[in-house]
C-alpha positions as CSV (number, residue, x, y, z in Angstrom):
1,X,65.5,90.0,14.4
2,X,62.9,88.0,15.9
3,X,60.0,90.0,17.4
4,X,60.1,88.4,21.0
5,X,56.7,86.5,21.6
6,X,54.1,87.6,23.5
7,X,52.2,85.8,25.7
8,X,48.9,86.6,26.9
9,X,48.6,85.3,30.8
10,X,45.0,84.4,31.8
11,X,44.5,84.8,35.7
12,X,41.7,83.2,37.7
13,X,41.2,85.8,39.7
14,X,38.2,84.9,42.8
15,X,35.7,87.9,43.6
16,X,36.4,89.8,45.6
17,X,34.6,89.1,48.9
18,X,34.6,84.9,48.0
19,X,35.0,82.6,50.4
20,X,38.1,79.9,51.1
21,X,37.3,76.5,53.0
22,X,38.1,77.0,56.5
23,X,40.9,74.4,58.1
24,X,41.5,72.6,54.6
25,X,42.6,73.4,50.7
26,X,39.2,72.6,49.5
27,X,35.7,72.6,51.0
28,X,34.0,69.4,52.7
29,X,30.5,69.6,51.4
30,X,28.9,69.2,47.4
31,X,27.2,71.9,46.0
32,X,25.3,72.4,42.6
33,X,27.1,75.8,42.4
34,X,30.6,77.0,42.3
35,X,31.6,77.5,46.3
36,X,34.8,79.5,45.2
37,X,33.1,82.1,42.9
38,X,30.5,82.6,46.2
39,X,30.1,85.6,47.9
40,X,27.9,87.4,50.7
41,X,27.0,90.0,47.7
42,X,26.0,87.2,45.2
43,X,24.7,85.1,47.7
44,X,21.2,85.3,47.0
45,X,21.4,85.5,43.0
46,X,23.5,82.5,43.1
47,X,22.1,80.1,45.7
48,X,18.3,80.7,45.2
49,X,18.1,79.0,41.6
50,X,19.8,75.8,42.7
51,X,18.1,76.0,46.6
52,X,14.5,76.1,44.9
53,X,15.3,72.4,43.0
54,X,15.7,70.7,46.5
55,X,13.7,70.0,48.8
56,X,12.7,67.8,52.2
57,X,15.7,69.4,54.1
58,X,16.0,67.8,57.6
59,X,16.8,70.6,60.4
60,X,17.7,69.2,63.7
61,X,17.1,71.7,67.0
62,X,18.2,70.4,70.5
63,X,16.5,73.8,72.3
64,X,13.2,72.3,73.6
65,X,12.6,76.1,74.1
66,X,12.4,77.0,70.7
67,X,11.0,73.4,69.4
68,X,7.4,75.4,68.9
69,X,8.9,78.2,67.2
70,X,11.1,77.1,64.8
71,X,8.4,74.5,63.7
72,X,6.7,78.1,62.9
73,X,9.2,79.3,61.1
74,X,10.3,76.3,58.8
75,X,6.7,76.1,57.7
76,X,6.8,79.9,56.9
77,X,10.3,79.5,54.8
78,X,8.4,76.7,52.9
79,X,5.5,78.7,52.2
80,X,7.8,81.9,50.9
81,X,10.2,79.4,49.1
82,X,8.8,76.0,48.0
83,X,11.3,74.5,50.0
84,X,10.0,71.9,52.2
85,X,12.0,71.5,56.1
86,X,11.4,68.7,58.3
87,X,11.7,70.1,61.3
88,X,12.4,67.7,64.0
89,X,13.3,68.5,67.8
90,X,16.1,66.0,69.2
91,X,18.6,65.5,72.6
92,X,21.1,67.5,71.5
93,X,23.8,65.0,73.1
94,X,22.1,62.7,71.4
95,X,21.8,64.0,67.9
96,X,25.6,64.6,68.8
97,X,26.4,61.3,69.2
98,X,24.6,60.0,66.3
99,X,26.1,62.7,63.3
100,X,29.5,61.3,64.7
101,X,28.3,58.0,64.3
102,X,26.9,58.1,61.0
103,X,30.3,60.4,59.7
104,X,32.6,57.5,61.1
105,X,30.5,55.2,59.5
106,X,30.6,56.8,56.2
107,X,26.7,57.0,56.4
108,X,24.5,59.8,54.5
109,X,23.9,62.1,57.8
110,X,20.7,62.2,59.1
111,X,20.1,65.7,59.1
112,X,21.1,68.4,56.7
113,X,21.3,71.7,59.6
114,X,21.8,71.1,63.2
115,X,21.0,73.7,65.9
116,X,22.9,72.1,68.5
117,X,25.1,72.7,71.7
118,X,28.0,74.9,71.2
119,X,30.2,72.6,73.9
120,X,29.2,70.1,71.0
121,X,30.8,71.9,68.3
122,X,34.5,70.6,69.0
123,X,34.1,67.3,68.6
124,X,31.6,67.9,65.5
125,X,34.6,69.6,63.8
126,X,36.5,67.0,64.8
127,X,34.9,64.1,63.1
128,X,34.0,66.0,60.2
129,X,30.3,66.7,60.4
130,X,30.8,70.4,60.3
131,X,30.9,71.8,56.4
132,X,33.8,73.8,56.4
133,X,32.0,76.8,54.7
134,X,32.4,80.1,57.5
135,X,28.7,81.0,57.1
136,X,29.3,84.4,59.2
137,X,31.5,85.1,56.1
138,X,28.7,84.0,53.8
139,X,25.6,84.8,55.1
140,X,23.7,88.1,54.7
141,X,22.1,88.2,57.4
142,X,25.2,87.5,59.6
143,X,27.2,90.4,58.5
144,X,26.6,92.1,61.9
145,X,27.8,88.7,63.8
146,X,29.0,89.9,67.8
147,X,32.9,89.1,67.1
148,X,33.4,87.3,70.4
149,X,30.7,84.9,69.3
150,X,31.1,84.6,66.0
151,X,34.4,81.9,65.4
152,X,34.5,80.5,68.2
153,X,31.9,78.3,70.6
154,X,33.1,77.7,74.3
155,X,36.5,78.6,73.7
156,X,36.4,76.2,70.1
157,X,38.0,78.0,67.6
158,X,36.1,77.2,64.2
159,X,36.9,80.0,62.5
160,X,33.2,81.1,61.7
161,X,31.5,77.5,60.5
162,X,29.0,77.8,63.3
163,X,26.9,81.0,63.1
164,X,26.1,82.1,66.7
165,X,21.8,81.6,66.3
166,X,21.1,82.0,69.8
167,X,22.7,83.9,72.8
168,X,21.3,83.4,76.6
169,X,22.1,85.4,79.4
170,X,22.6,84.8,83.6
171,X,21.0,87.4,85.3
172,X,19.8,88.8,88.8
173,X,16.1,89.0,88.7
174,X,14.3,91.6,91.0
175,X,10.3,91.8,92.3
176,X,10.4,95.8,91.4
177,X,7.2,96.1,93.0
178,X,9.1,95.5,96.2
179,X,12.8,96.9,95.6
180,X,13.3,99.6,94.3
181,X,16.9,99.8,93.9
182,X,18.2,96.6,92.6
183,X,22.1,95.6,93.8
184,X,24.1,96.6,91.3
185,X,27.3,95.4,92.4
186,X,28.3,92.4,94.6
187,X,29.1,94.3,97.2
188,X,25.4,95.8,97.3
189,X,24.3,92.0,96.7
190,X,26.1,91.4,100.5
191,X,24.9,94.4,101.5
192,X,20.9,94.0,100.6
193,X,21.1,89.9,101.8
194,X,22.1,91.4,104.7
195,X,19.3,93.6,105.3
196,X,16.6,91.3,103.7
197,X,17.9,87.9,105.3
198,X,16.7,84.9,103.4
199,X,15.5,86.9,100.3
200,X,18.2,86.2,98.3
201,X,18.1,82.7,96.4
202,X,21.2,81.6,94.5
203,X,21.4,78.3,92.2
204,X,23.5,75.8,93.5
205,X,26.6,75.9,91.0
206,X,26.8,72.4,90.7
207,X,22.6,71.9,89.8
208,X,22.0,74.9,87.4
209,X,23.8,77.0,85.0
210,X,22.7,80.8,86.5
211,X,24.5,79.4,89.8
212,X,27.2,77.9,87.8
213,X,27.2,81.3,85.4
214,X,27.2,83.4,88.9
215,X,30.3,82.1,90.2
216,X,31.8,82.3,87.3
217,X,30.8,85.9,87.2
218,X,32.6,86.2,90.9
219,X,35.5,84.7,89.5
220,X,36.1,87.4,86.8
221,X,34.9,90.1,89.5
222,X,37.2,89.2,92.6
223,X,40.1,87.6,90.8
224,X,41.0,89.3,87.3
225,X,44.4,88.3,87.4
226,X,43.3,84.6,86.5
227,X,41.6,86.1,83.8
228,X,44.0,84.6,80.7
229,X,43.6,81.4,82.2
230,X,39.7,81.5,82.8
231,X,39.8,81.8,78.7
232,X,42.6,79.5,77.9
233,X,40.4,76.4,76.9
234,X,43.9,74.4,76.1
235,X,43.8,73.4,80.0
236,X,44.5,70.1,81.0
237,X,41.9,69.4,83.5
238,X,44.6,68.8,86.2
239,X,46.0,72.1,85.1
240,X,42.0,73.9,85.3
241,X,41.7,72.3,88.7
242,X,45.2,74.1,89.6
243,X,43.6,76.9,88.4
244,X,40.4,77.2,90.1
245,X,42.6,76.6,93.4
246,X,44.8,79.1,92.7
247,X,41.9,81.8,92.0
248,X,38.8,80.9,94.3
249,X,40.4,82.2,97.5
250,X,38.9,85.8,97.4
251,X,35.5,84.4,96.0
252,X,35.4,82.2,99.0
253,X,35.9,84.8,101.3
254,X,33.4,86.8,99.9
255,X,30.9,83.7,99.7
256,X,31.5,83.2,103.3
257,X,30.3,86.8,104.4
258,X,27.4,86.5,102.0
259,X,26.2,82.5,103.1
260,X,24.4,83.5,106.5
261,X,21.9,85.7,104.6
262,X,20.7,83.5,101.2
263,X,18.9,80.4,100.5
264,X,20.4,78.2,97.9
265,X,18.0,76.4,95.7
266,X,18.7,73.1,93.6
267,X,17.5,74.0,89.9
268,X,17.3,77.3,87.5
269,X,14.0,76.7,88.1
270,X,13.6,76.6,91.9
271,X,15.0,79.7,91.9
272,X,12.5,81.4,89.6
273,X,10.4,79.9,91.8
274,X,11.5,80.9,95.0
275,X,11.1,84.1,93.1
276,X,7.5,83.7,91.9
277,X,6.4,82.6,95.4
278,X,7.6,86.1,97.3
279,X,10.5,83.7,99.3
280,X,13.0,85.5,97.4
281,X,13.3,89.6,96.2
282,X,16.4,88.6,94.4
283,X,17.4,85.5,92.3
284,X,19.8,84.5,90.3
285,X,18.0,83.5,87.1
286,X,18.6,82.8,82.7
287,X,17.0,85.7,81.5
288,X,15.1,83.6,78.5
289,X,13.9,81.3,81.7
290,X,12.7,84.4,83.4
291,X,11.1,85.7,79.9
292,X,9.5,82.5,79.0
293,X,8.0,82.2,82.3
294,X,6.4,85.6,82.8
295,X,5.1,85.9,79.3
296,X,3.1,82.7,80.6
297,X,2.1,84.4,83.8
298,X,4.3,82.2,85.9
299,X,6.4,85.1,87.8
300,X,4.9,88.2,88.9
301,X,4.4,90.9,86.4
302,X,6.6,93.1,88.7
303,X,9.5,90.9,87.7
304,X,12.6,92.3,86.3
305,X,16.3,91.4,85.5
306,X,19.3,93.0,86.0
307,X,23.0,92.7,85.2
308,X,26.0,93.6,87.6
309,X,28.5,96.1,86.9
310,X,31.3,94.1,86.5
311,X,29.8,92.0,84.2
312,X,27.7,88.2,84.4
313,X,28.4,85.6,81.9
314,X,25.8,84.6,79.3
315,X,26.6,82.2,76.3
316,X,24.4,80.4,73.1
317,X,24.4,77.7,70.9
318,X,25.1,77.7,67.3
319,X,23.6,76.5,63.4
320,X,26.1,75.0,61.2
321,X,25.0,72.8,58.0
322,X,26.2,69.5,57.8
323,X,29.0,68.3,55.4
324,X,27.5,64.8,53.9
325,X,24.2,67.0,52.7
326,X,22.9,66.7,49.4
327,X,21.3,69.9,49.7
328,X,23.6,72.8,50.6
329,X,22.0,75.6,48.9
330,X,18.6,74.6,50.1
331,X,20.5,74.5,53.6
332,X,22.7,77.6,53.1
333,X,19.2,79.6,52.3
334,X,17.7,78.1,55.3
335,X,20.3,79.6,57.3
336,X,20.7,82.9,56.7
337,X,16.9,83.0,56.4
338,X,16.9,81.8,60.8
339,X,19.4,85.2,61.2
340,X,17.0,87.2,59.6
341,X,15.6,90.4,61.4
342,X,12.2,88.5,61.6
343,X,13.4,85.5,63.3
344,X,15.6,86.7,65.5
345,X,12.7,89.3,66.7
346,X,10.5,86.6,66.8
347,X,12.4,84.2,69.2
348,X,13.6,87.3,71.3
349,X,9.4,88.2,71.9
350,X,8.5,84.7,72.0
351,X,11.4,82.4,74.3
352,X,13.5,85.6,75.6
353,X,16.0,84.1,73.1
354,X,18.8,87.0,72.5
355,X,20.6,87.7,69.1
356,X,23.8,87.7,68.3
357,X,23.5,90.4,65.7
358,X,24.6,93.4,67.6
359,X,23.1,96.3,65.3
360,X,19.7,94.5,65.3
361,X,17.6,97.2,67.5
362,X,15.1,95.2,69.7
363,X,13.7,98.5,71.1
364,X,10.2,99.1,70.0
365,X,9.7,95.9,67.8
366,X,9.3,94.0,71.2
367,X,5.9,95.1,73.0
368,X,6.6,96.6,76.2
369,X,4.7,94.4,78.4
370,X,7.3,91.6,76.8
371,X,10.5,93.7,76.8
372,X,9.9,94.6,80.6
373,X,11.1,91.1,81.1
374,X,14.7,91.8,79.2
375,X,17.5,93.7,80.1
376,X,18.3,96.8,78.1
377,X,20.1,96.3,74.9
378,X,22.6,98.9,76.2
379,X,22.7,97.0,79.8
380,X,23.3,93.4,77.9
381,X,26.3,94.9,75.5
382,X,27.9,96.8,78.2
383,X,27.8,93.8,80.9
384,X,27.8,90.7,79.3
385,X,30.7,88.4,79.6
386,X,31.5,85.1,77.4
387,X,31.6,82.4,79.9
388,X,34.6,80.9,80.9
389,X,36.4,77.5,80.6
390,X,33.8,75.1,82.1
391,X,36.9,72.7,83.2
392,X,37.6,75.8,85.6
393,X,34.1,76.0,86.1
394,X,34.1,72.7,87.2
395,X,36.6,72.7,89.7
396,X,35.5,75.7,91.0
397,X,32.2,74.3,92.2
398,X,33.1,71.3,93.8
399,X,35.4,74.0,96.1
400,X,32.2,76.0,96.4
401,X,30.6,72.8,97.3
402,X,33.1,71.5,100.1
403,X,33.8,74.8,101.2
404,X,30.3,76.6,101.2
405,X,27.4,74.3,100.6
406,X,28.9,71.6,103.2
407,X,29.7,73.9,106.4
């Protein structure tokens, strides 16, 4: 008899926890290291050696907000790493418009991170720019990612190649010094413009995005049952316009009781204004506006913001690194070094600019003559709402326009 052969099977097993290209069979971007043995465990042991023999990354960052800031914080990860960062502050339509170029063109990108727009982020995928690596996967610091933010970016589903870096919030803001019992409802909004008359300021949907965000919010409010189509981004535009018809009725109505006692204002700003002046006790603000501006003395110190029960809409812009760099584990260190606990303290104290790590405490890291200026952490999780399809948005506004602004 034969003694049957034996054959010893070798199988190339990945660790456990390593990451797979997102949307393709292989990944989009070089690296020195091996992307498919990569995990969030190994991450630092495996990325540092090769991230330290790079240098001059290029980091673009649309948020004129944060421009001061993050110039702070690249020269601080230069001084702990050796890695220089050019940090350079651009239009983020612009710097849109010109990594699609270059990608088309088959040009070396410009820039090797981009903190851009997240309505950008669809048509960055798109054309390629976006390395395919899903960085809330990857990333140490992003293992606590909010889940509604964390794959997808205005309704884009990019299954975790943007990391959410910044979150903003609409808001009501309050002079506390002169009421003390903020409207909590938009039914106690009616009720307080009615006994205050022309103390209420709301941003004109169509010239601001806390007007814009409000009626969104009274969209989710007085008509839920729209509520698979305010987050169905597929819409046609004809088919969002149908839409916004089909669901505005009841905010209309409520608009029209409401109209007689508020002031609208033309800008986010004019409204913080109308605010800071005393010609409005309640406003419809951003909360990192709101921040920034009373940190700088701006708004009375007496200022405070608060969310409605049934929820207001607040949104963010992501990081993602782009796939022509020749430097992806300078750029993936760079990264998850932004979500860190100290940067994402540091832009919540400094710009009002919220985190998207959802076990990161704020309380008692933030002073409280800052954190006055914030709404609770509890508050923020228990009312915020992702905003809605802005092709509904849209539509909506221009009826708000003709049917409220105009008569």
């Amino acid at each position: 008899m034969i003694a049957p052969l034996l054959f010893l099977v070798v199988i190339l097993v990945a660790p456990v926890g390593a990451v797979s290209p997102v949307g393709a069979d292989k990944f989009n971007v070089r690296a020195q290291i091996d992307l498919s043995k990569l995990t969030r465990d190994n991450f630092t042991a495996m990325v540092t050696p090769a991230a330290k023999s790079q240098s001059g990354l290029v980091f673009y960052d649309f948020a004129d907000t944060l421009c001061e800031l993050l110039a702070k914080e690249s020269a601080e990860f230069t001084q702990q790493t050796g890695i220089a960062v050019k940090h350079v502050c651009v239009d983020g339509d612009t710097a849109t418009q010109q990594l699609i170029a270059e990608a088309q063109a088959g040009k070396p990108a410009s820039a090797d991170l981009f903190f851009g727009p997240n309505n950008s982020m669809r048509a960055l995928t798109k054309a390629g720019v976006i390395a395919n690596l899903p960085l809330v996967d990857l990333l140490p610091n992003a293992t606590d990612v909010e889940q509604a933010a964390a794959r997808a970016s205005r309704g884009f589903k990019h299954g975790g190649t943007v990391v959410p870096f910044h979150r903003n919030q609409t808001a009501l803001a309050y002079n506390s010094a002169l009421v003390t019992k903020p409207p909590q409802t938009f039914e106690e909004l009616l009720t307080f413009a009615r006994e205050h008359s022309g103390k209420v300021t709301v941003t004109d949907p169509t010239h601001g995005g806390s007007g814009s965000g409000f009626l969104e919010s009274a969209l989710l409010k007085f008509s839920p049952q729209c509520k698979d189509d305010y987050y169905n981004f597929d819409l046609t535009k004809e088919q969002a316009a149908a839409a916004a018809q089909r669901c505005m009725a009841p905010v209309l109505a409520y608009w029209r009781s409401l109209k007689p006692h508020i002031k609208f204002s033309n800008s986010n700003e004019n409204s913080i204004k109308a605010l800071a002046n005393n010609v409005a006790l309640v406003a419809t603000v951003w909360e990192d506006d709101l921040f920034t501006l009373a940190t700088k003395g701006l708004v009375p110190q007496s200022a405070r913001p608060v969310l409605l029960q049934t929820g207001q809409v607040g949104d963010g812009d992501g990081l993602f690194i782009v796939a022509s760099t020749q430097k992806l584990e300078a750029a993936l260190l760079y990264a998850n070094f932004l979500m860190s606990d100290k940067v994402q303290i540091d832009k919540l104290e400094q710009t009002g600019s919220r985190t998207a790590r959802v076990n990161l405490q704020t309380k008692g890291k933030i002073p409280e003559k800052l954190a006055k200026f914030l709404v609770l952490d509890t508050m923020y999780h228990e009312r915020t709402r992702p905003r809605i399809n802005g092709q509904i948005t849209d539509a909506a506004a221009d009826l708000f326009v003709k049917e409220i602004i105009a008569k």
